[in-house]
N, C-alpha and C positions, 0 to 999 in steps of 0.2 A: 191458169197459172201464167204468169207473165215471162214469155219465153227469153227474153233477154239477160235474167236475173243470173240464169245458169252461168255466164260469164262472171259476174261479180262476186263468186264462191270466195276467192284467197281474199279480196276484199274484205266479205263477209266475216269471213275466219279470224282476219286481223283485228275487227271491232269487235269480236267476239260473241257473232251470231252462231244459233245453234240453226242448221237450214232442215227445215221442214213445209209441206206444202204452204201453211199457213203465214208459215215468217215467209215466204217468198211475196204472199198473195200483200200481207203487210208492210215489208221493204218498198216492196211496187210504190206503194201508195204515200210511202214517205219519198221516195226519190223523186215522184212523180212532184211531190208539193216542195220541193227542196227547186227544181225545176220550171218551175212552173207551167208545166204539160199537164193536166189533171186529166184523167180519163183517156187517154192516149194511148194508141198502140204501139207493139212491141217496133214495129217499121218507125214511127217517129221519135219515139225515146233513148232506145241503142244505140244510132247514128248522134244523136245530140251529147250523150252522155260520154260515148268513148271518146267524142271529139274534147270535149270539156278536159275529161283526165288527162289527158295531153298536159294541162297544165299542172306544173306541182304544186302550186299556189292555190290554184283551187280544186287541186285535189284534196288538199290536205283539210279545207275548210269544209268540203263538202263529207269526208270521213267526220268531222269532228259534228258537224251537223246532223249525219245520217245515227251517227252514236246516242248522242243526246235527245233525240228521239226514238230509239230503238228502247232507250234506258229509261223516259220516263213511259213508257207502253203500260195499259194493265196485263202483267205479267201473267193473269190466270188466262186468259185468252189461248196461250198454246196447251194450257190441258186440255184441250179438247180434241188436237188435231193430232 
């Protein structure tokens, strides 16, 4: 599970993630490609990411991004987890 996710909980909350291990392991993977880090560890991504939010400009675009991929997911994927 990608240990940096745990921070981005109120985030989470805000776009309307429900956190379970599996959304965690699937947010990774969109933030990572929103980023352009793919396969990256939690050391290279956290330091990149919280530096980015910093901005509110692209905070706000990187929410609207992380959404609209969250939203188009196949949704049966978390019945599983």
């Amino acid at each position: 599970m990608p240990c940096y996710t745990i921070n981005l909980d109120p985030l989470f909350e805000e776009i309307g993630v429900s956190i379970t291990k599996s959304a965690r392991v699937r947010l990774d993977q969109y933030i990572q490609e929103i980023l352009g880090t793919i396969d990256a560890d939690c050391d290279t991504v956290w330091p990149l990411l919280n530096n980015k939010l910093k901005n509110p400009q692209w905070a706000a675009e990187f929410k609207e991004q992380l959404k609209t991929k969250w939203a188009a997911r196949d949704w049966r994927e978390g019945l599983l987890s």
